[in-house]
mmCIF file as gemmi writes it, N, C-alpha and C atoms, coordinates in Angstrom:
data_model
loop_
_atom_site.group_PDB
_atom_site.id
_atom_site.type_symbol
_atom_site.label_atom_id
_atom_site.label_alt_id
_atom_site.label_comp_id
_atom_site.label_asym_id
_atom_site.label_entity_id
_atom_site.label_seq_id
_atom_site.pdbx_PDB_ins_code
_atom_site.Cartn_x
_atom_site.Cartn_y
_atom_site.Cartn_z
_atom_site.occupancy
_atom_site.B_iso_or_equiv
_atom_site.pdbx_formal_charge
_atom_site.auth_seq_id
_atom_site.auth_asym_id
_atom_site.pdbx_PDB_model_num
ATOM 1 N N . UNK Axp A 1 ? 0.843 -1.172 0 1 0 ? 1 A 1
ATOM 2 C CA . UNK Axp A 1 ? 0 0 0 1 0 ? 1 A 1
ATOM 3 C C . UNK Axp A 1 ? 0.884 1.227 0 1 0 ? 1 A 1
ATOM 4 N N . UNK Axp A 2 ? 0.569 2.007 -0.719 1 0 ? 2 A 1
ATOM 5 C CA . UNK Axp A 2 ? 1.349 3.567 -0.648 1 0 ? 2 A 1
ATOM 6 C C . UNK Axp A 2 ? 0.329 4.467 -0.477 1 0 ? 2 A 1
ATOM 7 N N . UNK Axp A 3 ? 0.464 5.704 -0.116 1 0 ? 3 A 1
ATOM 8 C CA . UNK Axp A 3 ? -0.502 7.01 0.048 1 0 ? 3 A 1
ATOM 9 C C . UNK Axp A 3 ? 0.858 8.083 -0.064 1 0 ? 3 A 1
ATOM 10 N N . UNK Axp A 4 ? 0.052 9.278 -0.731 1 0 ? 4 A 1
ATOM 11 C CA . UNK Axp A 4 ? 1.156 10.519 -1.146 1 0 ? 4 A 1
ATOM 12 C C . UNK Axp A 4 ? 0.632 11.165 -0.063 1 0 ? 4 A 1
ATOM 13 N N . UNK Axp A 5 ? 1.892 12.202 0.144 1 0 ? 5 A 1
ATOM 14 C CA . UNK Axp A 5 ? 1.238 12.92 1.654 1 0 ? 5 A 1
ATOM 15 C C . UNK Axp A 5 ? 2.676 13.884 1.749 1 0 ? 5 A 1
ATOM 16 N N . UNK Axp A 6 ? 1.956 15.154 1.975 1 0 ? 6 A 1
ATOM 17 C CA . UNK Axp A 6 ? 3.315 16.081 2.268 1 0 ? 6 A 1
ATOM 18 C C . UNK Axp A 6 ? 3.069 17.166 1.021 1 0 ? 6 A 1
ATOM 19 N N . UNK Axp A 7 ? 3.379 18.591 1.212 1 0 ? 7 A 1
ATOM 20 C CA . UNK Axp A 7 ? 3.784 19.738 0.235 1 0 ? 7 A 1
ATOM 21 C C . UNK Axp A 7 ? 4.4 19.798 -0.391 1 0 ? 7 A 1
ATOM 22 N N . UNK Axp A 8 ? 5.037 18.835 -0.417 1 0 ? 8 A 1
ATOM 23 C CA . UNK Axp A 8 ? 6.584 18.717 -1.144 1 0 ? 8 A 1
ATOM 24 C C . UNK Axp A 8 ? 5.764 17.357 -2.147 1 0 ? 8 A 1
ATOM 25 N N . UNK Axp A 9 ? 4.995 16.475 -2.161 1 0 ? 9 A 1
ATOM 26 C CA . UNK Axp A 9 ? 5.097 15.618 -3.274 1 0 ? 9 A 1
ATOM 27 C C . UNK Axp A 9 ? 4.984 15.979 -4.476 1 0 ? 9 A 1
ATOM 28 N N . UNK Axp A 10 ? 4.954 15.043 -5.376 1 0 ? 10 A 1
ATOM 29 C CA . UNK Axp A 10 ? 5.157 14.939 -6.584 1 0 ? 10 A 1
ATOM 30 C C . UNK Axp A 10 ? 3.854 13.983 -7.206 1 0 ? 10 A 1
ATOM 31 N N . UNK Axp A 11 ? 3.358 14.971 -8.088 1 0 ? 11 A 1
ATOM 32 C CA . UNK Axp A 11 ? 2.054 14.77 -8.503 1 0 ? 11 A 1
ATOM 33 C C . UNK Axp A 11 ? 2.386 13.295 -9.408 1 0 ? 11 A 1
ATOM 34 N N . UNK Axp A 12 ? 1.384 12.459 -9.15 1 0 ? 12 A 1
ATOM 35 C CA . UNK Axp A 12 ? 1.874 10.968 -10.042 1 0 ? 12 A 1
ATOM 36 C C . UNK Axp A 12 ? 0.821 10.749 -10.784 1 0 ? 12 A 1
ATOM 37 N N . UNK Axp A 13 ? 0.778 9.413 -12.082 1 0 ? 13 A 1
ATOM 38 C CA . UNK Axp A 13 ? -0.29 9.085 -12.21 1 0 ? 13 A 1
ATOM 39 C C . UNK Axp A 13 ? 0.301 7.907 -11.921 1 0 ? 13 A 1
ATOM 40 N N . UNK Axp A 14 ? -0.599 6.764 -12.258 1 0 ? 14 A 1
ATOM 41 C CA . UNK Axp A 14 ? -0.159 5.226 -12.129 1 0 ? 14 A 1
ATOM 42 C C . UNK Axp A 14 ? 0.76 4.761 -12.861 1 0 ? 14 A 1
ATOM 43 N N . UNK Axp A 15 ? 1.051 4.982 -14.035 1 0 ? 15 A 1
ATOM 44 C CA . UNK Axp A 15 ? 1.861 4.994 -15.262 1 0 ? 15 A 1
ATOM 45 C C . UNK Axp A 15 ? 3.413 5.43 -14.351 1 0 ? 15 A 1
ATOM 46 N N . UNK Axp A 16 ? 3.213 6.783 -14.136 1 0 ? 16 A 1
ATOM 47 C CA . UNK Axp A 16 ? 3.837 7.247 -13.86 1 0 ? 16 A 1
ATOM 48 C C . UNK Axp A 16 ? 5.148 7.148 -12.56 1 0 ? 16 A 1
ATOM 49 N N . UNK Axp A 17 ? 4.041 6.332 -11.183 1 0 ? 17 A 1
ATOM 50 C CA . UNK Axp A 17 ? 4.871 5.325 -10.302 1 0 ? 17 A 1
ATOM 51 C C . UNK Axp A 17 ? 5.085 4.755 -10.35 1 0 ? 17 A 1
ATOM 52 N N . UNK Axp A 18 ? 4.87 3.699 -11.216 1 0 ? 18 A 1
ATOM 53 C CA . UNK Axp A 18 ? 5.226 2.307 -11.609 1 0 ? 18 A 1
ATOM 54 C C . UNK Axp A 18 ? 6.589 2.638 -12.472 1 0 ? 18 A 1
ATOM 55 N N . UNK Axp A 19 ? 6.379 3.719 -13.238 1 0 ? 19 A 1
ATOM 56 C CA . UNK Axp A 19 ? 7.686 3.973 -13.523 1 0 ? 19 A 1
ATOM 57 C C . UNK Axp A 19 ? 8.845 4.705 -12.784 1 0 ? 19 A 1
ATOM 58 N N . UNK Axp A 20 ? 8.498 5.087 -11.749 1 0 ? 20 A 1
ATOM 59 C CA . UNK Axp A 20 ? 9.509 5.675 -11.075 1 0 ? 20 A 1
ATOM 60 C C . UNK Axp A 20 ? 10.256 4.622 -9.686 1 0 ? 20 A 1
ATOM 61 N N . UNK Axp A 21 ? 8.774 3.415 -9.507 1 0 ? 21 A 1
ATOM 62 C CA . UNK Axp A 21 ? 9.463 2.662 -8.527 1 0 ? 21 A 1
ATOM 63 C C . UNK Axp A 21 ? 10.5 1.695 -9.435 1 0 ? 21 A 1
ATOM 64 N N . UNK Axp A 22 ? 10.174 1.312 -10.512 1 0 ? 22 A 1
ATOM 65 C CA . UNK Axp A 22 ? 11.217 0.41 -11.255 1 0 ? 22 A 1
ATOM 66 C C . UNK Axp A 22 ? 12.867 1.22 -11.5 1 0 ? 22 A 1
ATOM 67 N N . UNK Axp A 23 ? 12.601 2.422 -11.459 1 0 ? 23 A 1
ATOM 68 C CA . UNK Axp A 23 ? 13.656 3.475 -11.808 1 0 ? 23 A 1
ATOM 69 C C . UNK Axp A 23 ? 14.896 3.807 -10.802 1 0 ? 23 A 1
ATOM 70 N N . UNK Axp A 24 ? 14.103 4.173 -9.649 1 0 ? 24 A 1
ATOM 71 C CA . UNK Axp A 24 ? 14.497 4.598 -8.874 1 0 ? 24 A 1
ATOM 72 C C . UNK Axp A 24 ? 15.83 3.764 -7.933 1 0 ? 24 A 1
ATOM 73 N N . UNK Axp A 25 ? 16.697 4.305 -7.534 1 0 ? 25 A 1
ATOM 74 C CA . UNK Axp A 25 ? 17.938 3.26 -7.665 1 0 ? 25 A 1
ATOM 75 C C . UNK Axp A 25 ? 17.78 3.318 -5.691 1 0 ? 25 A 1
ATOM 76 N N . UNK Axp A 26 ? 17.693 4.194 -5.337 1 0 ? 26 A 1
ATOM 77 C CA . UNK Axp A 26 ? 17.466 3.635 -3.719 1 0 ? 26 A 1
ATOM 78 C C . UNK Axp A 26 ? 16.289 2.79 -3.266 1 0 ? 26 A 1
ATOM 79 N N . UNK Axp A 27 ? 15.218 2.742 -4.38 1 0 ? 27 A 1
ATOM 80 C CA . UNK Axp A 27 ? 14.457 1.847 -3.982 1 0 ? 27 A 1
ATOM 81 C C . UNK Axp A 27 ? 14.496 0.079 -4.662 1 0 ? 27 A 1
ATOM 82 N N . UNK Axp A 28 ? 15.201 -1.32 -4.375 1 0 ? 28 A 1
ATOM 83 C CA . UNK Axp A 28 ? 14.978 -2.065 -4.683 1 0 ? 28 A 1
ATOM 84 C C . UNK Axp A 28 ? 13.738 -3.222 -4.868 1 0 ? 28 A 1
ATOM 85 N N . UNK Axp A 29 ? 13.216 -2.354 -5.314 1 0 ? 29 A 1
ATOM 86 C CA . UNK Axp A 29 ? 11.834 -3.05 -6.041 1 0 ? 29 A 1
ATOM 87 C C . UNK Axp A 29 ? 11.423 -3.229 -7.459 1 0 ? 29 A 1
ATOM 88 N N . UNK Axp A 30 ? 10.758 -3.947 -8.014 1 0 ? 30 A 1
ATOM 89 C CA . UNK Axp A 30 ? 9.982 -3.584 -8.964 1 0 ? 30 A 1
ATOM 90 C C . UNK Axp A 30 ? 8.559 -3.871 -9.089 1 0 ? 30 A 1
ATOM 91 N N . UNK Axp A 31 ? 8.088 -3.132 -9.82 1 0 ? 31 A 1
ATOM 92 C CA . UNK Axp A 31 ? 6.491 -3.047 -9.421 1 0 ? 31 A 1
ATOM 93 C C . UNK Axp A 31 ? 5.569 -3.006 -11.226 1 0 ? 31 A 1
ATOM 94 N N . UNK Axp A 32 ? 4.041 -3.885 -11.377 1 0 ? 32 A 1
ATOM 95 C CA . UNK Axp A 32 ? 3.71 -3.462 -12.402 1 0 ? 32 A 1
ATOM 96 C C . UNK Axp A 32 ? 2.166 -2.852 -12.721 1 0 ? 32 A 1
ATOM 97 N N . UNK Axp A 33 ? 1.91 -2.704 -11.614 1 0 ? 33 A 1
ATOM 98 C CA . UNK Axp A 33 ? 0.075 -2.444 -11.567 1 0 ? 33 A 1
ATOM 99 C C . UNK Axp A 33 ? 0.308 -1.895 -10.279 1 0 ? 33 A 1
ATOM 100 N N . UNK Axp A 34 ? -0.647 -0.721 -10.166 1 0 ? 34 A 1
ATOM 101 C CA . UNK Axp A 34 ? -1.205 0.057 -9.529 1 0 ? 34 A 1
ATOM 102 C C . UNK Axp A 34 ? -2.475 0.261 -9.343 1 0 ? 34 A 1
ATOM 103 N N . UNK Axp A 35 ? -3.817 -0.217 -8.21 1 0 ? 35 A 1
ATOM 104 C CA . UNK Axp A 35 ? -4.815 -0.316 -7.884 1 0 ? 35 A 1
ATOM 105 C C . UNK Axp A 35 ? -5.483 0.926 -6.679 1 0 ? 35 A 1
ATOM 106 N N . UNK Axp A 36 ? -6.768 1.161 -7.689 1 0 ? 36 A 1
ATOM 107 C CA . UNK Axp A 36 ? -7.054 1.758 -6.465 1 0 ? 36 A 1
ATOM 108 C C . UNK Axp A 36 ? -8.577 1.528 -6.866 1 0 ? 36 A 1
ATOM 109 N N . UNK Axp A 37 ? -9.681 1.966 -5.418 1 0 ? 37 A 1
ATOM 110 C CA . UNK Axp A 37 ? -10.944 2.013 -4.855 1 0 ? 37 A 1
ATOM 111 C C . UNK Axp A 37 ? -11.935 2.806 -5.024 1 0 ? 37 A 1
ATOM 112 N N . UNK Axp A 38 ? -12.661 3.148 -6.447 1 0 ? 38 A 1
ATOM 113 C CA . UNK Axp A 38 ? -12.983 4.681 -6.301 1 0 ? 38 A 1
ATOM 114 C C . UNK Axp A 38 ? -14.206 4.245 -5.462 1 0 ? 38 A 1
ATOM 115 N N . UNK Axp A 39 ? -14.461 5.32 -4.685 1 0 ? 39 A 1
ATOM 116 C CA . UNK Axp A 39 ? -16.261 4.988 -3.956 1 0 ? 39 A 1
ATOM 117 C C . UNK Axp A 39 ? -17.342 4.988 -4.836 1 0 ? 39 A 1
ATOM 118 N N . UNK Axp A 40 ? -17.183 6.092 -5.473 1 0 ? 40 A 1
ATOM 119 C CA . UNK Axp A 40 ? -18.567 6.381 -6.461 1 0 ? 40 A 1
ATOM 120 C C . UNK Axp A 40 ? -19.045 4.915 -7.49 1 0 ? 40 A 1
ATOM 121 N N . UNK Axp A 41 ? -17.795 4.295 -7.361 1 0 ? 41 A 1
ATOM 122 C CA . UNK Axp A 41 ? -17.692 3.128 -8.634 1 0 ? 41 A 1
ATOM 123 C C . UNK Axp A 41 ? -18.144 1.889 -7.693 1 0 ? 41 A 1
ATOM 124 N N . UNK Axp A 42 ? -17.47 1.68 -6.849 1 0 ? 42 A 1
ATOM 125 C CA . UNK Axp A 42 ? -17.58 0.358 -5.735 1 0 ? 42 A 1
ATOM 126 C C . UNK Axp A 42 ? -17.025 -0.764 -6.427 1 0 ? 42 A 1
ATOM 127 N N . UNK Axp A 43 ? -16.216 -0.724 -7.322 1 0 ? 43 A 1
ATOM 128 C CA . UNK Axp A 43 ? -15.581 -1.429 -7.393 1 0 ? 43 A 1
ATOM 129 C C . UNK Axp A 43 ? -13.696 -1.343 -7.628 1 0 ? 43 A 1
ATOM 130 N N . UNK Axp A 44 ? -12.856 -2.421 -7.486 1 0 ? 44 A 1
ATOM 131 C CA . UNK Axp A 44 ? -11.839 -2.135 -7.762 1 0 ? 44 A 1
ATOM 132 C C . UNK Axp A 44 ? -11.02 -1.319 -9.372 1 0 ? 44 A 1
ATOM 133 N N . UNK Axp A 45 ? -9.846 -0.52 -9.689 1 0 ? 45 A 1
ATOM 134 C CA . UNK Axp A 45 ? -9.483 -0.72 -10.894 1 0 ? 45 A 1
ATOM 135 C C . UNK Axp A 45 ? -8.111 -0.493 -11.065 1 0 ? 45 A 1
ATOM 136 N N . UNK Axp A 46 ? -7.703 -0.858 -11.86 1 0 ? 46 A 1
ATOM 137 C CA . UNK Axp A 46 ? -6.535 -1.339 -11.981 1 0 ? 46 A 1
ATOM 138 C C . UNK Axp A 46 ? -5.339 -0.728 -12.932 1 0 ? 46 A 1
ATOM 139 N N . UNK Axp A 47 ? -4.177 -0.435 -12.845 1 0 ? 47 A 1
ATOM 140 C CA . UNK Axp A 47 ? -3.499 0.168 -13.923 1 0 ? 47 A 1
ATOM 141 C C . UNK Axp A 47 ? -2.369 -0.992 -14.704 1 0 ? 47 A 1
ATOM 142 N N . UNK Axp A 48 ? -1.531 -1.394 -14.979 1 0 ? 48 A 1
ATOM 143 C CA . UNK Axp A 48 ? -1.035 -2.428 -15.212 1 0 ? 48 A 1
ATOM 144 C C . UNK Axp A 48 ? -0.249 -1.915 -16.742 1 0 ? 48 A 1
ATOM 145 N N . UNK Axp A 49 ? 1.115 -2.521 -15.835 1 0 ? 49 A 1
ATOM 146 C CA . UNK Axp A 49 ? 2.28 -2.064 -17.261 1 0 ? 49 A 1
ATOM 147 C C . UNK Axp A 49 ? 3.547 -3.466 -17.157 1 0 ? 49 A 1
ATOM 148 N N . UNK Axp A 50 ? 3.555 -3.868 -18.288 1 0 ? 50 A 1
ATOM 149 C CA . UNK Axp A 50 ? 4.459 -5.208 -18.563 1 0 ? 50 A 1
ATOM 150 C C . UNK Axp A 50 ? 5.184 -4.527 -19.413 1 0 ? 50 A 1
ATOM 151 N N . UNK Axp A 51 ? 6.667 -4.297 -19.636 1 0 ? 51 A 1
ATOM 152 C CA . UNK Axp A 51 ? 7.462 -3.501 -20.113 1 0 ? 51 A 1
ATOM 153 C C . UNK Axp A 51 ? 6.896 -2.735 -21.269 1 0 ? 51 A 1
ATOM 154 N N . UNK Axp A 52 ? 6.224 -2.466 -22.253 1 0 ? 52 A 1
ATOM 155 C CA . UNK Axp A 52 ? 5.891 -1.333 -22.646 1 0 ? 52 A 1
ATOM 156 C C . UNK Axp A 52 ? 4.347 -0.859 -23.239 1 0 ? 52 A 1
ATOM 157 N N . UNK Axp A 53 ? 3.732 -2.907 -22.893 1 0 ? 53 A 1
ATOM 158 C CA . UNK Axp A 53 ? 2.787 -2.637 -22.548 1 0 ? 53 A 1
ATOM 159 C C . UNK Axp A 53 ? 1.775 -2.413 -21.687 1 0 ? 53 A 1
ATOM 160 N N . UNK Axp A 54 ? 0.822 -1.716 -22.013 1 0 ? 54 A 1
ATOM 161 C CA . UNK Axp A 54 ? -0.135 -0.931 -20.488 1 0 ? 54 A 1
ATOM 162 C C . UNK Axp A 54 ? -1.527 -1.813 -20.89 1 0 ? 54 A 1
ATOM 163 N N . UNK Axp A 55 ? -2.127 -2.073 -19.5 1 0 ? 55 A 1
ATOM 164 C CA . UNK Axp A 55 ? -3.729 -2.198 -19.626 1 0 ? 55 A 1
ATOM 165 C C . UNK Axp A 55 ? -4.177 -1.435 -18.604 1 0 ? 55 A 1
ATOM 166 N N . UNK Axp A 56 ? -5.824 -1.29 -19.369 1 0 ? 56 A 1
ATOM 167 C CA . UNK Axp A 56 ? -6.435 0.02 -18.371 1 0 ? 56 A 1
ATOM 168 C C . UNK Axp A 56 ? -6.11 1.061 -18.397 1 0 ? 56 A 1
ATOM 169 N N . UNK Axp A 57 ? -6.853 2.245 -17.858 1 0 ? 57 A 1
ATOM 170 C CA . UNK Axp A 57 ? -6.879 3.519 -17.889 1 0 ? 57 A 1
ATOM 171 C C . UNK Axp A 57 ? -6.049 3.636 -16.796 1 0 ? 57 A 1
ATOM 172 N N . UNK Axp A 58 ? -4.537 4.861 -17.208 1 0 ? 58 A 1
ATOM 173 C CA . UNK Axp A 58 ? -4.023 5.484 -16.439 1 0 ? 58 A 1
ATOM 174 C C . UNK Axp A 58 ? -5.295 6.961 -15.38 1 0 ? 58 A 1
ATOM 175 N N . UNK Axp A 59 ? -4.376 6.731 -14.351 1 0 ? 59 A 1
ATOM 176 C CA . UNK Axp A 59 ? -5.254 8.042 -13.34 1 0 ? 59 A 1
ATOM 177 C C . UNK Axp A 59 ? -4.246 8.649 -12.462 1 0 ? 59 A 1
ATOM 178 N N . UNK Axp A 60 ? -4.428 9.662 -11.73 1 0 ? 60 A 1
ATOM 179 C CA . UNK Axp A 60 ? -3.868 10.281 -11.132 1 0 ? 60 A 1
ATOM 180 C C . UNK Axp A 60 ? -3.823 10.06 -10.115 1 0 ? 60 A 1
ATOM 181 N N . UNK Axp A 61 ? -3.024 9.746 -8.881 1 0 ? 61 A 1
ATOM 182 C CA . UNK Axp A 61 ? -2.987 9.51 -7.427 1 0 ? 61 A 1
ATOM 183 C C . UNK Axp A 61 ? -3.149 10.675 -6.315 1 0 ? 61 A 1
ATOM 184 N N . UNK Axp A 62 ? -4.284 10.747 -6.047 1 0 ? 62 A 1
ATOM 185 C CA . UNK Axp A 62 ? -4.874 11.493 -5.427 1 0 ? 62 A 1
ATOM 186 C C . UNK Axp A 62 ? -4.042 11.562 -3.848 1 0 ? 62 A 1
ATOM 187 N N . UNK Axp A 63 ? -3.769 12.894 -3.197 1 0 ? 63 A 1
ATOM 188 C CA . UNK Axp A 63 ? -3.195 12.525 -1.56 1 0 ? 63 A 1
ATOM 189 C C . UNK Axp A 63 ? -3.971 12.368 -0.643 1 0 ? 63 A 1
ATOM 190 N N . UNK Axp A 64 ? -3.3 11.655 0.212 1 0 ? 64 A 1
ATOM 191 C CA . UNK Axp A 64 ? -4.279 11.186 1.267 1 0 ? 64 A 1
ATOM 192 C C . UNK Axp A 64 ? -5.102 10.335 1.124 1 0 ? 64 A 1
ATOM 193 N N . UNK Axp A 65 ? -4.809 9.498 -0.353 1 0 ? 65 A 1
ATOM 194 C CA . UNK Axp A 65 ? -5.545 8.526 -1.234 1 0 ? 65 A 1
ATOM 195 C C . UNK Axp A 65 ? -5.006 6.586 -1.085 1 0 ? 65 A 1
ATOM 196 N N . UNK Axp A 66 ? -5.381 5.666 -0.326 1 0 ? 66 A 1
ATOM 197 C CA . UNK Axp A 66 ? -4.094 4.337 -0.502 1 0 ? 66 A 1
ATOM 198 C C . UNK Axp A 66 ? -4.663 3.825 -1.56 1 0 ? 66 A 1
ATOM 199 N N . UNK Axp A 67 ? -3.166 3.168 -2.317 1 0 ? 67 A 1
ATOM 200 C CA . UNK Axp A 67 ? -3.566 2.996 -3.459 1 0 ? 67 A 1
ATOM 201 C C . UNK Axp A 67 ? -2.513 1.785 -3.494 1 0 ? 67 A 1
ATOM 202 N N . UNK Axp A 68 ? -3.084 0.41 -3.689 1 0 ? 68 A 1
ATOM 203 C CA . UNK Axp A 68 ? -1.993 -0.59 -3.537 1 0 ? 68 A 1
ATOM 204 C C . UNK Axp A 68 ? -1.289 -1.474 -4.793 1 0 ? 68 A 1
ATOM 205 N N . UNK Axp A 69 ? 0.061 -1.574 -4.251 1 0 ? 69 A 1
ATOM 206 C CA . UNK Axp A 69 ? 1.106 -1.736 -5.588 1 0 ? 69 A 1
ATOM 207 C C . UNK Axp A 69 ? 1.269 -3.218 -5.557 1 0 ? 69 A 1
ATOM 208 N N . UNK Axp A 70 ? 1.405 -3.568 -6.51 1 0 ? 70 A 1
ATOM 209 C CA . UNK Axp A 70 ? 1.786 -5.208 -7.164 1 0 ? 70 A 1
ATOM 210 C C . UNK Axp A 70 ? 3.378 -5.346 -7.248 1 0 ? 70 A 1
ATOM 211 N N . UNK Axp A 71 ? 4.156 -5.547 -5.948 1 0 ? 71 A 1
ATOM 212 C CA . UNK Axp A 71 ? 5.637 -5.408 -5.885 1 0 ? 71 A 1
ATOM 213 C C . UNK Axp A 71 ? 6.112 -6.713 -7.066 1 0 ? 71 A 1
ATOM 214 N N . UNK Axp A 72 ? 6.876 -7.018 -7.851 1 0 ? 72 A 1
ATOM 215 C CA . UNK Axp A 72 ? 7.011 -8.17 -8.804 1 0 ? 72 A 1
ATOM 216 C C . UNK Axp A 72 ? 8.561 -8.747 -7.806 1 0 ? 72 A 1
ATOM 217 N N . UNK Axp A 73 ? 9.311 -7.898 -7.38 1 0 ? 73 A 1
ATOM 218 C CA . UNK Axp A 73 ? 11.086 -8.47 -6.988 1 0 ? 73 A 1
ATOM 219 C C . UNK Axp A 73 ? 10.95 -7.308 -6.394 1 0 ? 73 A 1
ATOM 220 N N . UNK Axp A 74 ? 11.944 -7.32 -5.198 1 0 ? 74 A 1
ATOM 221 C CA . UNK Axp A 74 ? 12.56 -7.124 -4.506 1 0 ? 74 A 1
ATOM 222 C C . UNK Axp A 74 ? 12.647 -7.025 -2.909 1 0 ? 74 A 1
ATOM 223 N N . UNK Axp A 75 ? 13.18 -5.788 -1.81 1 0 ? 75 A 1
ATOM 224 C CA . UNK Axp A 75 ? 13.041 -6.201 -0.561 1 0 ? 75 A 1
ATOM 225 C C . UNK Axp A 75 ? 13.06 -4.777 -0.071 1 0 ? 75 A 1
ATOM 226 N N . UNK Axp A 76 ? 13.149 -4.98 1.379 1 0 ? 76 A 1
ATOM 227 C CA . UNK Axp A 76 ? 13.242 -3.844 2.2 1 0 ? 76 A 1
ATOM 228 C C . UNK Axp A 76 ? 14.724 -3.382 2.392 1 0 ? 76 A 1
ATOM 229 N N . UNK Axp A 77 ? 15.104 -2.748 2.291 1 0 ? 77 A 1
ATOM 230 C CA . UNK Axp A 77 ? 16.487 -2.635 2.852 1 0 ? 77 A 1
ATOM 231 C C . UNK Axp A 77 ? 17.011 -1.345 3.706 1 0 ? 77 A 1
């Protein structure tokens, strides 16, 4: 699960974290779908990227929003 939070973040969409957690060199993870809960909908939906292809509609990650990630490899460190 992740949630954005703070003045300082950085506006994401799903596309967009999924590409930055695979990127990002202090974080050892990789990740390929990004899920989240809208209420109005009641149901789940999903973002999903396999190297350059995507399924589903990209969205924007709302703060103060959890929105849970599909880790594929790696750990905590």
């Amino acid at each position: 699960m992740i949630s954005l939070y703070g003045t300082g973040t950085v506006d994401y969409t799903a596309e967009s974290m999924i590409n930055f957690i695979n990127i990002c060199d202090p974080i050892d993870f990789t990740a390929d779908n990004v899920t989240r809960w809208p209420t109005e909908k009641g149901r789940y939906e999903g973002f999903q990227k396999t190297g350059s292809e995507t399924y589903g509609s990209d969205f924007p990650l709302d703060q103060q929003t959890e929105y849970s990630v599909k880790v594929l490899q790696g750990q905590r460190t």
